[in-house]
N, CA, C and O of each residue as an XYZ file, in Angstrom:
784
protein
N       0.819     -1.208      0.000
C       0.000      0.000      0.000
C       0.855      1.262      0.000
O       0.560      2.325     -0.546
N       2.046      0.965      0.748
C       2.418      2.517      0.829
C       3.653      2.734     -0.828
O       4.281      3.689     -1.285
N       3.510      1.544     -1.167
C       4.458      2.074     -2.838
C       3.109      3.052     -3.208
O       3.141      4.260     -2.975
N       1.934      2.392     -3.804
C       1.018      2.897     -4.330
C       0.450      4.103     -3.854
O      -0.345      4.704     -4.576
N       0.821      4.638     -2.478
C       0.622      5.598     -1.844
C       1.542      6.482     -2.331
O       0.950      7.554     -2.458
N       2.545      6.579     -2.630
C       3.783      7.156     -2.623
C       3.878      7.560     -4.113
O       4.757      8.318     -4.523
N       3.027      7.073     -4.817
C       2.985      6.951     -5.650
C       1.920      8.424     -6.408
O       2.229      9.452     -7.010
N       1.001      7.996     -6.103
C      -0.280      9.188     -5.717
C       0.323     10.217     -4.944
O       0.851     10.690     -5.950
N       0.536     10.637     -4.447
C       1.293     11.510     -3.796
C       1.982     12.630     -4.975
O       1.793     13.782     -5.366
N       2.784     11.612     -5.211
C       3.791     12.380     -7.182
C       2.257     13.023     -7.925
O       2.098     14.212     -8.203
N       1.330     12.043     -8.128
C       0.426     12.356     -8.921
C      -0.156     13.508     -8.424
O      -0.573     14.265     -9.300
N      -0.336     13.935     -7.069
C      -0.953     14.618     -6.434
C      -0.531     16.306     -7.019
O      -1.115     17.296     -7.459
N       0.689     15.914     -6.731
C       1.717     17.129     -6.840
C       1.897     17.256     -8.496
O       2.736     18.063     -8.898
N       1.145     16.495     -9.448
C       1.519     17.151    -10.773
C      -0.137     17.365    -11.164
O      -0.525     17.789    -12.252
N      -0.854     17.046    -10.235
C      -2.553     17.534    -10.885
C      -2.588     18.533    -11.639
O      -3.481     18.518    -12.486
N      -1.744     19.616    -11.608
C      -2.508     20.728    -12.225
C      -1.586     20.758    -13.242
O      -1.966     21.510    -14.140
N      -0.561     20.259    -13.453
C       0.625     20.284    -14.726
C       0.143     19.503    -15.745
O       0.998     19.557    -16.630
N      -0.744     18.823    -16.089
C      -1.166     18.423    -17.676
C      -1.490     16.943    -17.577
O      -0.944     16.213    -18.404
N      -2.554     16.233    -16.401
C      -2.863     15.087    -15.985
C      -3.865     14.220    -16.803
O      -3.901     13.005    -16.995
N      -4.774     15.372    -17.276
C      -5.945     14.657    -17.791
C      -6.548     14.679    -19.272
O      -5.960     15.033    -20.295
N      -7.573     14.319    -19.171
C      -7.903     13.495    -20.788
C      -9.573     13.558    -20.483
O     -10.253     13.437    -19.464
N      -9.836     13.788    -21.771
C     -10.891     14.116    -21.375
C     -12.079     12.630    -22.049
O     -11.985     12.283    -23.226
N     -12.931     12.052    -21.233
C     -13.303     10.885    -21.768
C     -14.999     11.031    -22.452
O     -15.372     11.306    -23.592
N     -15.564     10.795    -21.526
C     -17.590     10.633    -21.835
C     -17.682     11.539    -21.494
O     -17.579     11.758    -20.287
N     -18.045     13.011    -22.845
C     -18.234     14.318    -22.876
C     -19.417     14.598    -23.894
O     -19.720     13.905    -24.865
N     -20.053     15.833    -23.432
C     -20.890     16.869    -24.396
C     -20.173     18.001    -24.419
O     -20.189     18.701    -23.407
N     -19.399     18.415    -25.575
C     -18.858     19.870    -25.533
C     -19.717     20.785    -26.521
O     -19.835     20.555    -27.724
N     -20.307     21.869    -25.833
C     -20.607     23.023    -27.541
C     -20.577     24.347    -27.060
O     -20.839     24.780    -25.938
N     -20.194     24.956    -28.154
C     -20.035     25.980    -28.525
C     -20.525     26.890    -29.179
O     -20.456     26.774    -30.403
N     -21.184     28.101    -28.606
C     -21.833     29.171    -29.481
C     -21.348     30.175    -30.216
O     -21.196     31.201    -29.552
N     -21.194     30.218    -30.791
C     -20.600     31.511    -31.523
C     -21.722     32.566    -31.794
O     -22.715     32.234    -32.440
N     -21.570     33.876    -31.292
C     -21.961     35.131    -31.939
C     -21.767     35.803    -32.879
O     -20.566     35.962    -33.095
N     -22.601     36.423    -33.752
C     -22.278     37.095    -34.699
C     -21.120     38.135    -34.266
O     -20.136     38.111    -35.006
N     -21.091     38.765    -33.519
C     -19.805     39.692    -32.762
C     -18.339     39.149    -32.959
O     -17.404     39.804    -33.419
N     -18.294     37.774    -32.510
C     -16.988     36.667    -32.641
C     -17.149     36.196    -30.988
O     -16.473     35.227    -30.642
N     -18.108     36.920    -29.873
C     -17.973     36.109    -28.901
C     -18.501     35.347    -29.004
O     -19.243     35.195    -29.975
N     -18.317     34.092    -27.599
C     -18.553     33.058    -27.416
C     -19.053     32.547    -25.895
O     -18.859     33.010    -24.771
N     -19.812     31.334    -26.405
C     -19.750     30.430    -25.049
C     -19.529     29.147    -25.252
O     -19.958     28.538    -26.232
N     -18.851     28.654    -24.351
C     -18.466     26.918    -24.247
C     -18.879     26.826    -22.762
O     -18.963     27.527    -21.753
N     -19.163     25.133    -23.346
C     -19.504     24.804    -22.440
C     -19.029     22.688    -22.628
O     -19.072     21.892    -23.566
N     -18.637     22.602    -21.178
C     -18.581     20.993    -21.246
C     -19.031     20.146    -20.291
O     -18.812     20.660    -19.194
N     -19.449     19.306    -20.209
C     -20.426     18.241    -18.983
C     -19.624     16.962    -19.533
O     -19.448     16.756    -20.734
N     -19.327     16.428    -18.872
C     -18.682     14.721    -18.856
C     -17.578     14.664    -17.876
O     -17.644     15.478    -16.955
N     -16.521     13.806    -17.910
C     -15.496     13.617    -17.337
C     -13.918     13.691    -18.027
O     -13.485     13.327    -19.120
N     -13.335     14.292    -16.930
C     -11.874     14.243    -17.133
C     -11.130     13.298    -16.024
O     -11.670     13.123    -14.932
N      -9.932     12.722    -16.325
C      -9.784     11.545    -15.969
C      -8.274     11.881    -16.015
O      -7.522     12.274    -16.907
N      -8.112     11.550    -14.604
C      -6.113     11.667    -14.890
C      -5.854     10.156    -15.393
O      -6.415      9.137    -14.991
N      -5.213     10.237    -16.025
C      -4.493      8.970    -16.913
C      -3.778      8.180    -16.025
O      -3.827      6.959    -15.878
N      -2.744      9.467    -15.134
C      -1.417      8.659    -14.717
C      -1.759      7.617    -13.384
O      -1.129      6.660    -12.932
N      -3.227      8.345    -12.917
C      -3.981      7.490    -11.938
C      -4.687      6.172    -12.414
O      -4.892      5.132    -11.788
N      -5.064      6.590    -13.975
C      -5.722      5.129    -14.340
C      -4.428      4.047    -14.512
O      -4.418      2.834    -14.304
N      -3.576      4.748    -14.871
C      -2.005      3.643    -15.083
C      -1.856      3.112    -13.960
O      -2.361      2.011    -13.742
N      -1.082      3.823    -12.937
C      -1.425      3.432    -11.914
C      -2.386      2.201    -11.004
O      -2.238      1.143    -10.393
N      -3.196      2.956    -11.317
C      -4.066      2.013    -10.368
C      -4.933      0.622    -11.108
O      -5.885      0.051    -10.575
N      -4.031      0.092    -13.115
C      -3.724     -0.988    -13.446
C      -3.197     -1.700    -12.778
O      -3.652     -2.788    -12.426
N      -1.898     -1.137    -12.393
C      -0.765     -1.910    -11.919
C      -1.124     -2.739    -10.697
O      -0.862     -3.923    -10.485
N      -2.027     -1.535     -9.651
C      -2.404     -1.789     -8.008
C      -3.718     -1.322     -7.683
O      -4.107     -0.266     -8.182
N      -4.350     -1.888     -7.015
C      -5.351     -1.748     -6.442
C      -5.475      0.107     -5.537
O      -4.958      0.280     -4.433
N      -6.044      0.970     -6.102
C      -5.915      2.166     -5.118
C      -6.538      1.650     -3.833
O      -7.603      1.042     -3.714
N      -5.633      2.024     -2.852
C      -6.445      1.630     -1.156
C      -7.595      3.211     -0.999
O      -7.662      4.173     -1.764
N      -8.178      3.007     -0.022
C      -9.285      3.619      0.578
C      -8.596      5.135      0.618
O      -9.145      6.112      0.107
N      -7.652      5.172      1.119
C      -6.385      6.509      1.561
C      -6.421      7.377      0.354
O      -6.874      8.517      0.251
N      -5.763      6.493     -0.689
C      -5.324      6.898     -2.035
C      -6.535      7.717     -2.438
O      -6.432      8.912     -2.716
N      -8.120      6.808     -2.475
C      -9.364      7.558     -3.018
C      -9.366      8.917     -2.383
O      -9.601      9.888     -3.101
N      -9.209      9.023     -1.539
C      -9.872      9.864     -0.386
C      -8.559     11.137     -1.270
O      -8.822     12.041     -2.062
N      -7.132     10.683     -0.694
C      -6.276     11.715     -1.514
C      -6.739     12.495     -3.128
O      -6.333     13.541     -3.635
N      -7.402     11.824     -3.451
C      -7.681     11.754     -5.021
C      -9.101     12.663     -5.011
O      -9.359     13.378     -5.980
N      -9.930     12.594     -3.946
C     -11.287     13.294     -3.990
C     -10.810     14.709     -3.392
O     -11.383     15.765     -3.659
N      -9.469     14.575     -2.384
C      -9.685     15.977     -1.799
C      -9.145     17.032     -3.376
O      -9.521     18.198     -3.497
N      -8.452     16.496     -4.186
C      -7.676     16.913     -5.218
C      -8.975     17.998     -5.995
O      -8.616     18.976     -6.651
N     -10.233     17.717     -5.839
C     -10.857     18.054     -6.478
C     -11.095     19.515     -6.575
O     -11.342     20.088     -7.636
N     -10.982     20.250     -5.091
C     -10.179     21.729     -4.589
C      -9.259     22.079     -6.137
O      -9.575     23.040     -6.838
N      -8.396     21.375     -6.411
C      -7.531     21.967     -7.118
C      -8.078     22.394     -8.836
O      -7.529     23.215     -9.572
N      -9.476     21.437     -9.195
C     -10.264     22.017    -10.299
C     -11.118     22.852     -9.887
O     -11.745     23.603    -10.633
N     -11.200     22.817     -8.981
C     -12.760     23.902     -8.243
C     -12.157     25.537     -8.999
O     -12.711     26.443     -9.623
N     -11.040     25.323     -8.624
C     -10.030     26.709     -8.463
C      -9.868     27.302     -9.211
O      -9.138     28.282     -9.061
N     -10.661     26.926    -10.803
C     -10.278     26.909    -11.981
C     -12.172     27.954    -12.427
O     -13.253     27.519    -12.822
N     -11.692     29.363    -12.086
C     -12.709     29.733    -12.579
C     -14.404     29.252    -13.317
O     -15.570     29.376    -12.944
N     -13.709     28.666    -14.531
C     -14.750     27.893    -15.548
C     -15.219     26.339    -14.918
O     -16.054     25.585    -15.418
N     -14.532     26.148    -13.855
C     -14.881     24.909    -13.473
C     -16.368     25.083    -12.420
O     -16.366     25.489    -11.258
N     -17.401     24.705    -13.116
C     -18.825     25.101    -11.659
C     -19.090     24.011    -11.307
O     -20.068     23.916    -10.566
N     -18.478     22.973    -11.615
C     -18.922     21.325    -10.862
C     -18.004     20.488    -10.935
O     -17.768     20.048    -12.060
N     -17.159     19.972     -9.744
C     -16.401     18.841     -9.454
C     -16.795     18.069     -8.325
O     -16.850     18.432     -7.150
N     -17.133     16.665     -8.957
C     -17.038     15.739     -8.621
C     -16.305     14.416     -9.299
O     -16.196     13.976    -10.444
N     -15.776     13.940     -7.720
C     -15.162     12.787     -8.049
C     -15.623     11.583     -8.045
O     -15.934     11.120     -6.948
N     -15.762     10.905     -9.026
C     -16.204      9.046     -9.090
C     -15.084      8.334     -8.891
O     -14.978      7.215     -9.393
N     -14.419      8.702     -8.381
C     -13.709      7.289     -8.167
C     -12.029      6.892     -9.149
O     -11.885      7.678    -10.085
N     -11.048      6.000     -9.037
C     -10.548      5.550    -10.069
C      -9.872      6.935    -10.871
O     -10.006      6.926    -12.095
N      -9.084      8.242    -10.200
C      -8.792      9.001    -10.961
C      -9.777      9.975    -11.674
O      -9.357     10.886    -12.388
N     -11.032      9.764    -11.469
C     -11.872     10.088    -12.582
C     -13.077     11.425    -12.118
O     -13.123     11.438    -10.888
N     -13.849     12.306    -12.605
C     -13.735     13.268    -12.283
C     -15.268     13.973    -12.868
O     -15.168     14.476    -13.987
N     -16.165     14.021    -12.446
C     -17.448     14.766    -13.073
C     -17.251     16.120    -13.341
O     -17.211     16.898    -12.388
N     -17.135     16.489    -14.373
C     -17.205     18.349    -14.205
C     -18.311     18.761    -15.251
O     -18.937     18.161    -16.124
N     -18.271     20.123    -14.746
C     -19.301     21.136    -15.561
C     -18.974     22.091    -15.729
O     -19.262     22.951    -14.897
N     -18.015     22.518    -17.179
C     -17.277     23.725    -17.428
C     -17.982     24.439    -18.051
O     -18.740     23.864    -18.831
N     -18.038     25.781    -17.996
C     -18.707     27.132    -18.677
C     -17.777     28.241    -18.635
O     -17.216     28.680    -17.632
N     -17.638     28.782    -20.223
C     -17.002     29.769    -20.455
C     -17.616     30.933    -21.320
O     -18.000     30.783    -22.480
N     -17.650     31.854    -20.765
C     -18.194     32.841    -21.852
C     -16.724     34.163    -22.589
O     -15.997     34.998    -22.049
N     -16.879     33.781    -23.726
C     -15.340     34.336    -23.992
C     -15.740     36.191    -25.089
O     -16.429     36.346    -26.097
N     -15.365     36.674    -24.705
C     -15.172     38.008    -25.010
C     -14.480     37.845    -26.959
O     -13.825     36.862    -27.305
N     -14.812     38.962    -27.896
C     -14.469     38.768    -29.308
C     -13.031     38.943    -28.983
O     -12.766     39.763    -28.104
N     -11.796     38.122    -29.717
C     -10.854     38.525    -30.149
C      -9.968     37.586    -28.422
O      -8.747     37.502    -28.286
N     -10.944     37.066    -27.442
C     -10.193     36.180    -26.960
C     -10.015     34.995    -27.060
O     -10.996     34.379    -27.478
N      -8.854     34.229    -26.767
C      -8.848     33.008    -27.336
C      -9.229     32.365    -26.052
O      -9.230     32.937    -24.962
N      -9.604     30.930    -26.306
C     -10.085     30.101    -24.905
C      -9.116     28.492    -25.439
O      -9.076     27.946    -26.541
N      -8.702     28.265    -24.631
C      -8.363     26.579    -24.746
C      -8.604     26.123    -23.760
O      -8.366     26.728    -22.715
N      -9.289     24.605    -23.793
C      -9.710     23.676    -22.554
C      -8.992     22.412    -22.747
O      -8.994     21.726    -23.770
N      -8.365     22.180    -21.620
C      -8.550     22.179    -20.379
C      -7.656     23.628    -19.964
O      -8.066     24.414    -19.110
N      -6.461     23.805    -20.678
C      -5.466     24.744    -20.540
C      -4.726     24.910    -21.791
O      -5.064     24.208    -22.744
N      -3.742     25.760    -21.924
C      -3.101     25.804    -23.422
C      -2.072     24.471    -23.863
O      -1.521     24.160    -24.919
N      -2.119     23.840    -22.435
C      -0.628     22.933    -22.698
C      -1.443     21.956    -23.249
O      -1.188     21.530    -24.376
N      -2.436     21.518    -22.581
C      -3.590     20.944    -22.915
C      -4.540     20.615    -23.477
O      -5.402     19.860    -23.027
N      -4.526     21.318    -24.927
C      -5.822     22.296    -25.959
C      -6.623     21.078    -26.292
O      -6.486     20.704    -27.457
N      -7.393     20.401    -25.573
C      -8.071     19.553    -26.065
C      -9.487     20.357    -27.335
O      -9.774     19.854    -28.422
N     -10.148     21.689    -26.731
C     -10.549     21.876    -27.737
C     -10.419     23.476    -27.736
O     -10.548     23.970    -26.616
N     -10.186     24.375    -28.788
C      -9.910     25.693    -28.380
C     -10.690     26.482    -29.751
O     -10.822     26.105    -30.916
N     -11.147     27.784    -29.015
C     -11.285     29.168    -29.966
C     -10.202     30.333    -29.981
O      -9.709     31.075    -29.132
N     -10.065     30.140    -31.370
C      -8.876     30.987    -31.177
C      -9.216     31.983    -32.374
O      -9.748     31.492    -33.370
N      -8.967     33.228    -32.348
C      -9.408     34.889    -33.059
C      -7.640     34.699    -33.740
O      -6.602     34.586    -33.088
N      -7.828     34.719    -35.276
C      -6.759     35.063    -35.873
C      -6.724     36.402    -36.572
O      -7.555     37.200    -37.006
N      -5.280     36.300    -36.491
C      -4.951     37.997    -37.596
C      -5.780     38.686    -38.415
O      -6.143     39.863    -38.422
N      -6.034     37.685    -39.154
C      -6.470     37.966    -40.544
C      -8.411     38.074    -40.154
O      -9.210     38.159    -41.087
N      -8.935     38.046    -38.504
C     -10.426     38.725    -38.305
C     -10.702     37.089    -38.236
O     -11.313     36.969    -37.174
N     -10.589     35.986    -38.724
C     -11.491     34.887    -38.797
C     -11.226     34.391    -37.412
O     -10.491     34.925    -36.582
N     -12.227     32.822    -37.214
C     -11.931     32.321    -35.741
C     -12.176     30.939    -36.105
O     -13.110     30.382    -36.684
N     -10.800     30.437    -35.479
C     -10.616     29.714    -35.614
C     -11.361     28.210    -34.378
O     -10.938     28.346    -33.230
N     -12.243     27.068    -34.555
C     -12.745     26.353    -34.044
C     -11.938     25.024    -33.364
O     -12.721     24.086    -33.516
N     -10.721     24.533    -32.684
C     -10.776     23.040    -32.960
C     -10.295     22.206    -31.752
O     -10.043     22.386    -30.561
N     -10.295     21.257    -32.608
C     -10.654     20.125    -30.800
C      -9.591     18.879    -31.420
O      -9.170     18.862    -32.577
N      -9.298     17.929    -30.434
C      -8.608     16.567    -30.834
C      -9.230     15.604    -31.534
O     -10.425     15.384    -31.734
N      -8.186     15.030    -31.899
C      -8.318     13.818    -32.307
C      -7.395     12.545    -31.794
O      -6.191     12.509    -32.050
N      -7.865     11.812    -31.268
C      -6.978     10.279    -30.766
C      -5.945      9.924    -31.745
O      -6.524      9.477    -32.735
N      -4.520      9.924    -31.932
C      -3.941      8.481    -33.148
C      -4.349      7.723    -32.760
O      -5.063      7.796    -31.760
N      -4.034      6.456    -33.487
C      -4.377      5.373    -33.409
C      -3.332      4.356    -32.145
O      -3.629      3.284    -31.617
N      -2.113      5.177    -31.980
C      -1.452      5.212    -30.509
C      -1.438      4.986    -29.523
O      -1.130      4.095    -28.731
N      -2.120      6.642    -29.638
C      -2.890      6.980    -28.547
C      -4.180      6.263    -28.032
O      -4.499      6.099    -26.854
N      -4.811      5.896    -29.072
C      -6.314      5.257    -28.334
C      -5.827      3.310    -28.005
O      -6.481      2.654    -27.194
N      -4.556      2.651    -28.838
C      -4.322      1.851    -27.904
C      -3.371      2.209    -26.694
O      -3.302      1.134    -26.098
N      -2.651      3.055    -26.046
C      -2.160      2.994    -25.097
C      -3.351      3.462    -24.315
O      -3.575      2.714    -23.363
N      -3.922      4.151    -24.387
C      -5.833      5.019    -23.564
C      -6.678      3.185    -23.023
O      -7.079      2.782    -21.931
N      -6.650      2.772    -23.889
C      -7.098      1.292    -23.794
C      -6.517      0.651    -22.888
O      -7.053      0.155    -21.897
N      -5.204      0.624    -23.227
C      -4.119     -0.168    -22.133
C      -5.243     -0.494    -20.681
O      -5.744     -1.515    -20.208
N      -5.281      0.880    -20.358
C      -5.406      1.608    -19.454
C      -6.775      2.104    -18.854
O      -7.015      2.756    -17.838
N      -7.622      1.554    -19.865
C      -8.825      1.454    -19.183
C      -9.800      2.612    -19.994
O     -11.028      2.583    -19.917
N      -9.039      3.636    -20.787
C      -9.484      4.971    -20.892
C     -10.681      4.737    -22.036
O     -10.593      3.872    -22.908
N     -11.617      5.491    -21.916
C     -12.503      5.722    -23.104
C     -12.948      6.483    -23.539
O     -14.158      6.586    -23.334
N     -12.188      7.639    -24.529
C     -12.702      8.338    -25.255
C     -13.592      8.287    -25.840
O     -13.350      7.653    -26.868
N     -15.117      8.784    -25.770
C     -16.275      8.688    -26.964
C     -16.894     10.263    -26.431
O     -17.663     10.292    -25.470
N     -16.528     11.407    -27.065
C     -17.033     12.517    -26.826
C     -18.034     13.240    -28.054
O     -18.300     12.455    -28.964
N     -18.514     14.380    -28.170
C     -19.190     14.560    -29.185
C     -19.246     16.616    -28.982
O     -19.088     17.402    -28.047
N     -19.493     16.698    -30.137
C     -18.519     18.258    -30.084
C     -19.775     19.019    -30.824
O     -19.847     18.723    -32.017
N     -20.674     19.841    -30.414
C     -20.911     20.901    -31.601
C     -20.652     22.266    -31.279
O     -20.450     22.764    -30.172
N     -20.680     22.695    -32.185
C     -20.695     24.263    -32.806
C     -21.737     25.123    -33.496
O     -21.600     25.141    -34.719
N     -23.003     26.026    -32.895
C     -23.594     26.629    -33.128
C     -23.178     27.896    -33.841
O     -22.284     28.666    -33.491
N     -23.747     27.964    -34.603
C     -23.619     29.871    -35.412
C     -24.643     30.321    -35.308
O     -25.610     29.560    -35.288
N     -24.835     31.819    -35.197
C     -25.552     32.473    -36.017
C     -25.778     32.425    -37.285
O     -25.004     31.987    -38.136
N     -27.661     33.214    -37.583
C     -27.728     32.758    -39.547
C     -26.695     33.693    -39.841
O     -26.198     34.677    -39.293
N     -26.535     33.014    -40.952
C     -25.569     34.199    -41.671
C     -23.968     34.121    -41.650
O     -23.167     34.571    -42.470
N     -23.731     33.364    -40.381
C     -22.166     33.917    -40.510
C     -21.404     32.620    -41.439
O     -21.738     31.435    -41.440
N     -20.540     33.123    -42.035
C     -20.086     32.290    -43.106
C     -18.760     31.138    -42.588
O     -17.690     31.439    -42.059
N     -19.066     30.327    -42.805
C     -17.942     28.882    -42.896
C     -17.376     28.954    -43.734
O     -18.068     28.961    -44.753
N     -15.759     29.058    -43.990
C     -14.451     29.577    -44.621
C     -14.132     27.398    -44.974
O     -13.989     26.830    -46.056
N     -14.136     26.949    -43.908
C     -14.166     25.508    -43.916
C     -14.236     24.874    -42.768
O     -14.150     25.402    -41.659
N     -14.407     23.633    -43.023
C     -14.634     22.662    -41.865
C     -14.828     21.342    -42.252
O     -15.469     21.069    -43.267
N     -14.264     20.385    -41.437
C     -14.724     18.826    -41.759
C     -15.773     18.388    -40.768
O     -15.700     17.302    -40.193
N     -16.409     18.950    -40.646
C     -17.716     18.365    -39.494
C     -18.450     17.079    -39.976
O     -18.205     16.362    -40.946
N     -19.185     17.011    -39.257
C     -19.410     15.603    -39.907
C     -20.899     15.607    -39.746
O     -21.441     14.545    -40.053
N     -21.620     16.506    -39.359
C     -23.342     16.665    -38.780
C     -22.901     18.358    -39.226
O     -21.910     18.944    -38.789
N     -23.863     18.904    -40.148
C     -24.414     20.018    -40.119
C     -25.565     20.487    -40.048
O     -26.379     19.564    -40.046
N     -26.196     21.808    -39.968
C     -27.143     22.212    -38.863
C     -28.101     22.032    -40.471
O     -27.608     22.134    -41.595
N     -29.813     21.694    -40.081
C     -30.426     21.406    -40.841
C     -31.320     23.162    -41.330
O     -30.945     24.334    -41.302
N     -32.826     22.340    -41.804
C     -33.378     23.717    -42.207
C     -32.966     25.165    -41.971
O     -33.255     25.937    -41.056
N     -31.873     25.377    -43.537
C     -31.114     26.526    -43.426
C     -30.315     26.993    -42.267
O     -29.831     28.119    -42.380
N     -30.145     26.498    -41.445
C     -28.975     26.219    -40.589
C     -30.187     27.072    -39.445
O     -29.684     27.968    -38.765
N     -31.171     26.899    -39.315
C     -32.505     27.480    -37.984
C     -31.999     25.769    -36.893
O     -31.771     25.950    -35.697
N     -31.935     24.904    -37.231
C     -31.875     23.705    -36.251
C     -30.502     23.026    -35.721
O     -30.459     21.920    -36.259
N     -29.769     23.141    -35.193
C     -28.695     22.352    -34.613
C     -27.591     23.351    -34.710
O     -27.590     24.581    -34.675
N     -26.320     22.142    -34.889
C     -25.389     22.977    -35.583
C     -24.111     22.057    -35.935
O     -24.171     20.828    -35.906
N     -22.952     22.778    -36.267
C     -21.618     21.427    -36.969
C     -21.419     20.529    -35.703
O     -21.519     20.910    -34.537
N     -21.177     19.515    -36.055
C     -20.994     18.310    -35.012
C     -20.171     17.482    -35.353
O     -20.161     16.850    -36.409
N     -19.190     17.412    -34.208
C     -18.441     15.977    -34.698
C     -18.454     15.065    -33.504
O     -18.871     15.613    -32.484
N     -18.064     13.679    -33.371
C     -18.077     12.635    -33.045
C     -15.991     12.290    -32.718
O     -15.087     11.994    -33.499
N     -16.017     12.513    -31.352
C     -14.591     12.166    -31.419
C     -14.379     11.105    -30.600
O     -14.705     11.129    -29.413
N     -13.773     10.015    -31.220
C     -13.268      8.862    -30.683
C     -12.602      7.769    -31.681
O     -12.154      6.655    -31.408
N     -12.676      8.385    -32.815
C     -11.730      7.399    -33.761
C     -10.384      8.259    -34.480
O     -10.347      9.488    -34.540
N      -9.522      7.530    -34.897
C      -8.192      8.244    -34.963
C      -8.589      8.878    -36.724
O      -8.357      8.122    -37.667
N      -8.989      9.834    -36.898
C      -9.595     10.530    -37.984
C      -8.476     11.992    -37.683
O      -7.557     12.194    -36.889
N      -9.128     12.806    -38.767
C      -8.472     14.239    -38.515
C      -9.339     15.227    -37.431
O     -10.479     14.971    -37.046
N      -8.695     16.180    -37.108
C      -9.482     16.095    -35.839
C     -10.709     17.737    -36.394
O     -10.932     18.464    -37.362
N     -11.137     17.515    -34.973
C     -12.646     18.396    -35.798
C     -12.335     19.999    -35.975
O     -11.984     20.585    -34.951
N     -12.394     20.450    -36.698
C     -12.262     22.107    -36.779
C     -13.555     22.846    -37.327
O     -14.609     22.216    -37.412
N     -13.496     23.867    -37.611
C     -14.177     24.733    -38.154
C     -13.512     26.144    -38.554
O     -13.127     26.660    -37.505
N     -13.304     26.744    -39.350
C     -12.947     28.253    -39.476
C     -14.024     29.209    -40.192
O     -14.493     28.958    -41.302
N     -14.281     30.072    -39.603
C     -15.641     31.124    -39.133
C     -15.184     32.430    -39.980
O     -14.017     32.462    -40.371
N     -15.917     33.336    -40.231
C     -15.807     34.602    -40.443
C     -16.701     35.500    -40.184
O     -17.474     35.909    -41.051
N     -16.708     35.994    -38.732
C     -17.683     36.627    -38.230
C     -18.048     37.924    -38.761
O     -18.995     38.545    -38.278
């Protein structure tokens, strides 16, 4: 118990340095005619190095408990309005961001950009999120991990798509839904570029 303790501990101390992955998610995104925005995400993030980990060994009762108080350390995180912990490394949240024109946002963090808006030079805005290699989703496996998330992107009528590989676009004249992608296979990953 106390390797595996000792162990968590390290993990403890790198939570906020670039731990997690983001697994069973709803992410979307509004875009304004202006160029602001809101995001928003509901599912789980999942430290990895805990799911590795706790392959190897059984987490004891201690370890959980270390692992739930950790949750303080996403609370802390402005955009973060809901943490909870399930267990196993793993992590309920409910992120909301409302982003100002001409700022950029990346989630979880920049080191991190699992999915980001970013305002380029040239006035357009840029949309995009990951994609798994094929690597990556067997070492994620190794390990227990399961990526199956799902991504959209709302516009306003009118504002024009420069490009995008979405894979769901918004129906009757773009009044119903909006671009959608499906992330969990090692494909290119989802973007969009806007011109507000």
């Amino acid at each position: 118990m106390k390797k595996i303790s000792a162990i968590l501990l390290l993990l403890l101390l790198l939570i906020t340095a670039g731990c997690y992955i983001p697994e069973q998610f709803d992410a979307k995104i509004v875009i304004n005619k202006d160029g602001s925005y809101s995001f928003a995400y509901d599912g789980t993030l999942t430290n990895w190095l805990v799911l590795a980990a706790a392959k190897e060994k059984a987490l004891s009762a201690k370890d959980e408990a270390d692992l739930k108080k950790a949750t303080s350390e996403l609370s802390q995180i402005p955009e973060f309005k809901k943490v909870d912990y399930q267990g196993k490394g793993r992590y309920k949240v409910l992120v909301q961001k409302t982003g100002k024109k001409g700022e950029p946002y990346y989630f979880v963090s920049q080191d991190l950009n699992y999915i980001s808006v970013v305002p380029k030079s040239d006035g357009t805005l840029e949309v995009r999120s990951f994609s798994p290699s094929a690597k990556d989703l067997k070492e994620l496996k190794q390990i227990d991990a399961k990526i199956d998330g799902k991504l959209m992107v709302k516009l306003p009528r009118g504002m024009k798509v420069l490009q995008t590989n979405a894979q769901g676009k918004p129906k009757f004249f773009g009044l119903i839904g909006g671009y959608t992608w499906s992330i969990k296979k090692p494909e290119d990953g989802p973007f969009i570029i806007l011109k507000p």
